[in-house]
C-alpha positions in Angstrom: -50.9 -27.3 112.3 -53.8 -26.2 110.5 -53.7 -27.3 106.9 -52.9 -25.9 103.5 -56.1 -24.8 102.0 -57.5 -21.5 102.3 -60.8 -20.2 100.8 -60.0 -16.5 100.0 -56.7 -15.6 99.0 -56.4 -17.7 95.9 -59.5 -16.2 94.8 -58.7 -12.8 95.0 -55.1 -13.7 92.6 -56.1 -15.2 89.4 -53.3 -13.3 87.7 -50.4 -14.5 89.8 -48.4 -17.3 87.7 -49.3 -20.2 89.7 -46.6 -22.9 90.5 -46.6 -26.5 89.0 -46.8 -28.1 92.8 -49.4 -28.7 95.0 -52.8 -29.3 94.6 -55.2 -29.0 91.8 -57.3 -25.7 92.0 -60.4 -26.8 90.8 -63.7 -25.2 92.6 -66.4 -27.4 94.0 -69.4 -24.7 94.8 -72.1 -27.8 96.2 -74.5 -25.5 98.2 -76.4 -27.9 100.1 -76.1 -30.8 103.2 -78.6 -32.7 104.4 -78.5 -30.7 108.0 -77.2 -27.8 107.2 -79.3 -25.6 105.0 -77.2 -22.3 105.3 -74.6 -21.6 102.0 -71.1 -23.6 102.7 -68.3 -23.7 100.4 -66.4 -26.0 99.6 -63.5 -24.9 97.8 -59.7 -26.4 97.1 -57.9 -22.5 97.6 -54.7 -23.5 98.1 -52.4 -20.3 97.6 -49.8 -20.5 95.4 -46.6 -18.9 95.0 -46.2 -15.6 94.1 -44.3 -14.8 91.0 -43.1 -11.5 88.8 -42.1 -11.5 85.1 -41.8 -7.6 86.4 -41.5 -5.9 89.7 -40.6 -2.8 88.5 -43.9 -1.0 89.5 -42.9 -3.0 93.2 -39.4 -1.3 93.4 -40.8 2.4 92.3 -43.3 2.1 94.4 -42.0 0.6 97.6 -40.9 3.6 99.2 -44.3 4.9 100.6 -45.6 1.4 100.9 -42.9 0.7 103.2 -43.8 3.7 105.2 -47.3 3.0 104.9 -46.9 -0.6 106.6 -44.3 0.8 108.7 -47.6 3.0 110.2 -49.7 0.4 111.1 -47.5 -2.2 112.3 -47.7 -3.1 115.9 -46.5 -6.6 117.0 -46.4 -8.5 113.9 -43.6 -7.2 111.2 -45.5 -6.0 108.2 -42.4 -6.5 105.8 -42.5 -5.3 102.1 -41.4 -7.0 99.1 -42.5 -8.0 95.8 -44.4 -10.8 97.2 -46.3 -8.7 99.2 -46.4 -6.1 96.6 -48.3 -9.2 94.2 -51.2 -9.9 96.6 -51.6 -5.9 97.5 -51.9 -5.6 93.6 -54.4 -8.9 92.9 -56.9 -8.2 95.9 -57.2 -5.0 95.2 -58.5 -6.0 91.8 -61.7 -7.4 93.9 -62.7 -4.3 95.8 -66.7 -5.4 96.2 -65.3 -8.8 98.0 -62.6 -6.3 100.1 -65.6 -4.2 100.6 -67.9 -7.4 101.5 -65.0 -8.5 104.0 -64.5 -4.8 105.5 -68.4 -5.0 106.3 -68.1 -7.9 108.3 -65.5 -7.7 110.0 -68.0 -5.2 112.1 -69.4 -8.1 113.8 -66.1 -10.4 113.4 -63.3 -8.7 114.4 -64.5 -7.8 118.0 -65.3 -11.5 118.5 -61.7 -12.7 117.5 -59.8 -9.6 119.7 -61.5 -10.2 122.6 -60.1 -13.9 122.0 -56.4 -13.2 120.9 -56.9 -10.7 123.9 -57.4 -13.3 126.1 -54.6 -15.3 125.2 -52.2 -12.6 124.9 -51.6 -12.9 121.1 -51.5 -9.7 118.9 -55.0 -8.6 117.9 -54.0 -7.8 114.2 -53.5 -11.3 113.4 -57.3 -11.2 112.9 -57.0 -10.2 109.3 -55.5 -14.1 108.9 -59.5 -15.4 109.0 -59.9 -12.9 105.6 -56.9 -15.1 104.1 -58.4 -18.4 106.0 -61.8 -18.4 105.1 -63.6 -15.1 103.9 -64.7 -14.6 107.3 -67.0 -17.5 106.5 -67.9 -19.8 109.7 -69.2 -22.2 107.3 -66.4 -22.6 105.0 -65.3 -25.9 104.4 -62.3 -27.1 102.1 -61.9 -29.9 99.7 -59.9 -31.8 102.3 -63.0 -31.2 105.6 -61.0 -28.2 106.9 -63.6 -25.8 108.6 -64.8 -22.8 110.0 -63.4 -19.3 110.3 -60.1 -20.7 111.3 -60.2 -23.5 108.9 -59.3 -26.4 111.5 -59.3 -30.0 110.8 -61.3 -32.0 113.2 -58.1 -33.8 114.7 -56.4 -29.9 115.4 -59.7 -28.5 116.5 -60.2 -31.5 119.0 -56.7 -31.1 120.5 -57.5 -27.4 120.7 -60.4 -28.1 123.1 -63.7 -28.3 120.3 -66.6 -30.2 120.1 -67.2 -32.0 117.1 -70.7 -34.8 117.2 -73.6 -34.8 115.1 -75.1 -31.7 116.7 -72.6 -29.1 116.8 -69.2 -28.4 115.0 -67.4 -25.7 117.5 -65.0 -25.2 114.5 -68.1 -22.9 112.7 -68.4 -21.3 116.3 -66.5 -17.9 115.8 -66.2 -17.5 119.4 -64.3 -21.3 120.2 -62.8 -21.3 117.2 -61.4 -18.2 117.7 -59.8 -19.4 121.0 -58.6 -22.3 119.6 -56.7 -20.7 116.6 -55.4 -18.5 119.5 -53.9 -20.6 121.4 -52.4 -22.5 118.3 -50.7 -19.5 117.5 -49.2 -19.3 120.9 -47.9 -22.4 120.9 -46.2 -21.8 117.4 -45.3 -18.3 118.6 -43.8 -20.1 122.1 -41.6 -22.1 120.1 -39.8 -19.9 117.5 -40.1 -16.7 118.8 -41.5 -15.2 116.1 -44.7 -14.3 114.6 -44.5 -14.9 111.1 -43.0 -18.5 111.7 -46.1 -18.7 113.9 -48.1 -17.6 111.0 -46.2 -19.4 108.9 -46.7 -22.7 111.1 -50.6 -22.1 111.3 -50.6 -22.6 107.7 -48.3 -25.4 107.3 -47.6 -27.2 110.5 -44.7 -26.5 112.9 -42.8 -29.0 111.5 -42.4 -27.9 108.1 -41.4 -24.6 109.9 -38.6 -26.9 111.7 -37.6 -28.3 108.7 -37.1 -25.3 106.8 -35.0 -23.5 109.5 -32.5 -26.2 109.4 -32.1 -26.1 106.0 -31.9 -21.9 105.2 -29.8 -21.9 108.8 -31.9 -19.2 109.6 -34.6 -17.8 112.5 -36.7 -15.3 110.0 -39.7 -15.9 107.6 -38.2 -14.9 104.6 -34.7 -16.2 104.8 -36.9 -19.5 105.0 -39.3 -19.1 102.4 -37.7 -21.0 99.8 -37.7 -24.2 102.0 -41.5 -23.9 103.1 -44.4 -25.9 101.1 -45.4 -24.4 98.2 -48.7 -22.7 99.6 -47.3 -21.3 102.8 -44.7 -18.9 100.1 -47.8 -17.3 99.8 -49.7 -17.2 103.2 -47.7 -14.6 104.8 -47.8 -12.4 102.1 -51.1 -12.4 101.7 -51.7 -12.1 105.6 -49.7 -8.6 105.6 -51.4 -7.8 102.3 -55.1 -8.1 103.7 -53.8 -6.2 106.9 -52.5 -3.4 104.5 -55.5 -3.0 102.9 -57.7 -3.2 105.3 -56.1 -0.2 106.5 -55.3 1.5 104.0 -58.8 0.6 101.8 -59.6 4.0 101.3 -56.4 5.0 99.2 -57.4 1.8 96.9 -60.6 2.6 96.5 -62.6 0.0 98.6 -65.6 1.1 100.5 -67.0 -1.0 103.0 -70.1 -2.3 102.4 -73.5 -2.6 105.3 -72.6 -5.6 107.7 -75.1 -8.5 107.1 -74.9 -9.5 110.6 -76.4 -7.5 113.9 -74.4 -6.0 115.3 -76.1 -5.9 118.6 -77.3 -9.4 119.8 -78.4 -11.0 123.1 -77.1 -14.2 124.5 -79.5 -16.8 125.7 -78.6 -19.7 127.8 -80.8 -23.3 126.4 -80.9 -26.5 128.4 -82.9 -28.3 126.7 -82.9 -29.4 122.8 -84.5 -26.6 121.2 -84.9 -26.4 117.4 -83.9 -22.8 115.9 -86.7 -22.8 113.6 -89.0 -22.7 116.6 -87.2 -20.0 117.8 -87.4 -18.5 114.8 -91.5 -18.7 114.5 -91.2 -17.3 117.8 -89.4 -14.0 117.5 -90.4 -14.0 113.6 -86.5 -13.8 112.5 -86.0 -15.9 109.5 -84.1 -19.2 110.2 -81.2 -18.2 107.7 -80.7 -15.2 110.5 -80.6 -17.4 113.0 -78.4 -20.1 111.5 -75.7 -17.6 110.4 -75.7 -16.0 114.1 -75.3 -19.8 115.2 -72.9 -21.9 113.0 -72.2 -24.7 114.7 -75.5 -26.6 115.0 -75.4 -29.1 112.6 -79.2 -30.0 113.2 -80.5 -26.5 113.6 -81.5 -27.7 117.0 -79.6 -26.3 120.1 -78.7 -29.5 122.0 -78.5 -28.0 125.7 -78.9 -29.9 128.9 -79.2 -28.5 132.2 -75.8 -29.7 133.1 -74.2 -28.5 129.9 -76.1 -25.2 128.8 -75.4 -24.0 125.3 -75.7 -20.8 123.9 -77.9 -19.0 121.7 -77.3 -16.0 119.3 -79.9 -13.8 118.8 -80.3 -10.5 117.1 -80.9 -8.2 120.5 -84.7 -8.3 120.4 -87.4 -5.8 122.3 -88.7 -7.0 126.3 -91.8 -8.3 124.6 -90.4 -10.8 122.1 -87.5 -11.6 125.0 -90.1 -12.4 127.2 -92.3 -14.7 124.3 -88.9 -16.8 124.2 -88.4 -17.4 127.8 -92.1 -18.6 128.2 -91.3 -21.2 125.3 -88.6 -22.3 126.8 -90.2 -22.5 129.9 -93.1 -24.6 128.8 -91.0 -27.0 126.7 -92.8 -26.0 123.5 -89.8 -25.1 121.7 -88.1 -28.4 122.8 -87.5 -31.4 120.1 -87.0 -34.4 120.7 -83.5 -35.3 121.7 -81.4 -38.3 119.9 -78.4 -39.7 120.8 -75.2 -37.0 120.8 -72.9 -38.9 118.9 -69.1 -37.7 118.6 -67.8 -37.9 115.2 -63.8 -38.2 113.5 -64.5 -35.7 110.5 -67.0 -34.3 108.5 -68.0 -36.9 106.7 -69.7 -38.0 110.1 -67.2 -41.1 111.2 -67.7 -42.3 114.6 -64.3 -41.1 116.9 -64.0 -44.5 118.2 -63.6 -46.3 114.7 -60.4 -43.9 114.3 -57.5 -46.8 114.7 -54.1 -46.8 115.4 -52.3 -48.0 112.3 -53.9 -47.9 108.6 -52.2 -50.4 105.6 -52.1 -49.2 102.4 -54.6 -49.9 99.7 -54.0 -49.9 96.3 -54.8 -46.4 94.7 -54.0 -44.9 97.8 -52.3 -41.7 98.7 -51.2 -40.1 101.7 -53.6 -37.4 101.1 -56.0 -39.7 100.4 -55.6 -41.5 103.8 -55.5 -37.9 105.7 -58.6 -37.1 104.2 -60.6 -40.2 105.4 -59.4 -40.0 109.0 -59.7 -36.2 109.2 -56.0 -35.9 109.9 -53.8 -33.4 108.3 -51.5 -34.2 105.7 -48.4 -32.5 106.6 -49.3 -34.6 110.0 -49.5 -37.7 108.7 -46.1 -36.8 106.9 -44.3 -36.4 110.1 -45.1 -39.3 111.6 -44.1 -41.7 109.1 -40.9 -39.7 108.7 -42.3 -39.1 104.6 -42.0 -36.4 102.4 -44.0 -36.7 99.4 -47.2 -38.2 99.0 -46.8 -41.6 97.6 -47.6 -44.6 100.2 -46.7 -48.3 98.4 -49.8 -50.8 98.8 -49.2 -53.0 101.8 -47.3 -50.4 103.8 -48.2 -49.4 107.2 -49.1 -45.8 107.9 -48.9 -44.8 111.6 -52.3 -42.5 112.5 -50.7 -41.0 115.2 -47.4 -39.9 116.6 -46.6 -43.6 118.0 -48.9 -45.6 116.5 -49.9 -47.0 119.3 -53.3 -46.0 121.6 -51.5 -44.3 124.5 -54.0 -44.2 127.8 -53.8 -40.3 126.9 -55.5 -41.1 123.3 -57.7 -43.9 125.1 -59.2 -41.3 127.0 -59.7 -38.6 123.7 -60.9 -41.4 121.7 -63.0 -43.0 124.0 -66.5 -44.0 123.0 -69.2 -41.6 124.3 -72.2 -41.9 126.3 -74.8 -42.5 123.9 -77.6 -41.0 125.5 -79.8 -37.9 124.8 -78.3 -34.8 126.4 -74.7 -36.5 127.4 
């Protein structure tokens, strides 16, 4: 599971009643790390439930709506309702940020078919990163949840991405994009259905689990009532954004330029080369080059000859291609390589410090405790068999399914070589 905050779709409903549950909504815009230049944001969007003094105007107007999602839908069921209706309403009252989204999803959307592609998902579901993150890579929410996907380091890990002090793979459209892939797979594998999958992206599988056996039922919104508070919300805003997205010119949105190339070159480095050299060398500014390559933490590209990484460049003429290779022939691109350390979260804690059990301290909360080992909530629920968020001093929280370091988790959590380039 995923987690439960999402950086665009609370924004884009600010006159949806919001419910008394769930998290506080308060906006944190801190523009600045200490590694990463490059605009984060680092916002507490969890969406809310969607409710209707009136849903009149829903009702009247249904009839070609229904015919208009009817249209488009392929794989995933593009129900309509009042819920539905709500977000359709609410985001179309932000037609520049539609617009903004619409623009890049140029350079995007290609990037996450090719990926749901691949793993045999339905390609649509890429309008869930517009609800996930703005099709920001460098997104981040109040609880550490990253990337264009929004994964916490403990789900992106077990989805196959790096996480050390170099690179974040979450930010990395391309991995991240596989990895939220093949989480929907999964979730699709065991229900048999693609809103529960969506559904379960958002909220974990088992919340999904646990709501089916109380509604009795197999379908999304026979289950609705039962789900967490934010997820009410997630799938109609998912069918929403694909709505509009296809139907933006009857609401008025026009798409604005892409800021991103949209033709680039891929360059393999094996050595620990620092973008703003790169950057000198090509003379493309360094914000270009950091928002074509998200996931170094360092701005520095920490390849080894063993373990090539890749570079994103805007597709440049023979001349300047030729300029790069010769740096990176002659090392004078290269920095000077420090240890690759792998880290728990993004606060930066060491993998290996990540222990088994954690006892409760006073002023403690289970959210609290998720947050410090980069573990998701609705996780750390299931484990201990809990339901609120509550945890009594003392107590024993379990950080993993067994609470015990299985020679599988030995093996994840091992420490790493701490040597430049490893």
């Amino acid at each position: 599971m995923i987690r439960f905050y999402t950086v665009f779709a609370l924004v884009l409903i600010s006159k949806i009643t919001l419910a008394a549950a769930g998290p506080g909504l308060e906006t944190d815009s801190t523009n600045s790390t200490k590694n990463f230049p490059v605009t984060q944001f680092r916002r507490d969007t969890a969406i809310a439930v969607v409710t209707r003094a009136n849903t009149a105007p829903a009702v009247a107007s249904g009839g070609f709506m229904k015919t208009r999602l009817t249209s488009i839908q392929k794989e995933v069921p593009l129900d309509y309702n009042e819920f539905v209706q709500s977000y359709i309403d609410n985001y179309t009252n932000r037609r520049d940020e539609m617009g903004r989204m619409m623009g890049l999803a140029k350079y995007y959307f290609p990037i996450y078919e090719k990926a749901f592609r691949d793993a045999g998902i339905p390609e649509e579901i890429k309008f869930l990163s517009i609800v996930e993150s703005a099709l920001n890579p460098n997104a981040v929410s109040r609880v550490g949840a990253t990337g264009p996907w929004q994964f916490m380091s403990t789900t992106g890990r077990t989805y196959g991405l790096n996480i050390n002090n170099y690179v974040d793979e979450r930010r990395d459209p391309v991995q991240a994009s596989y990895a939220a892939a093949a989480y929907i797979k999964d979730a699709y594998q065991e229900f048999g259905d693609w809103l529960l999958a969506i559904a379960a992206y958002n909220c974990g599988t088992g919340s999904v689990e646990r709501a089916i056996e109380k509604a009795n039922a197999m379908d999304y919104w026979s289950i609705r009532q039962y789900l967490p508070v934010e997820t009410r919300g997630y799938v109609p805003a998912y069918i929403a954004v694909t709505y509009l997205m296809n139907y933006s010119d009857q609401h008025h949105i026009i798409a604005q330029e892409c800021s991103m190339p949209l033709q680039t070159d891929t360059v393999m480095i094996r050595n620990f080369v620092s973008l703003n050299n790169v950057s000198r060398v090509l003379n493309i500014s360094l914000d270009k080059l950091a928002a074509l390559n998200p996931s170094y933490l360092k701005l520095v590209i920490n390849g080894t000859a063993a373990a090539p990484r890749k570079l994103i460049i805007p597709q440049q003429p023979k001349d300047k291609l030729i300029a790069l290779n010769a740096g990176l022939s002659n090392n004078t691109l290269n920095v000077a390589p420090t240890p690759v350390i792998a880290t728990a979260d993004f606060s930066g804690g060491a993998v290996e410090d990540i222990p088994v059990i954690h006892t409760v301290k006073r002023g403690e909360t289970l959210a609290t405790i998720a947050d410090k080992y980069g573990i998701e909530l609705n996780d750390l629920r299931e484990w201990n068999h809990m339901r609120g968020d509550k945890a009594s001093p003392g107590q024993t929280i379990k950080l993993n399914p067994t609470g015990t370091q299985t020679a599988a988790m030995a093996t994840k959590y091992a420490k790493p070589a701490i040597a430049a380039g490893l």
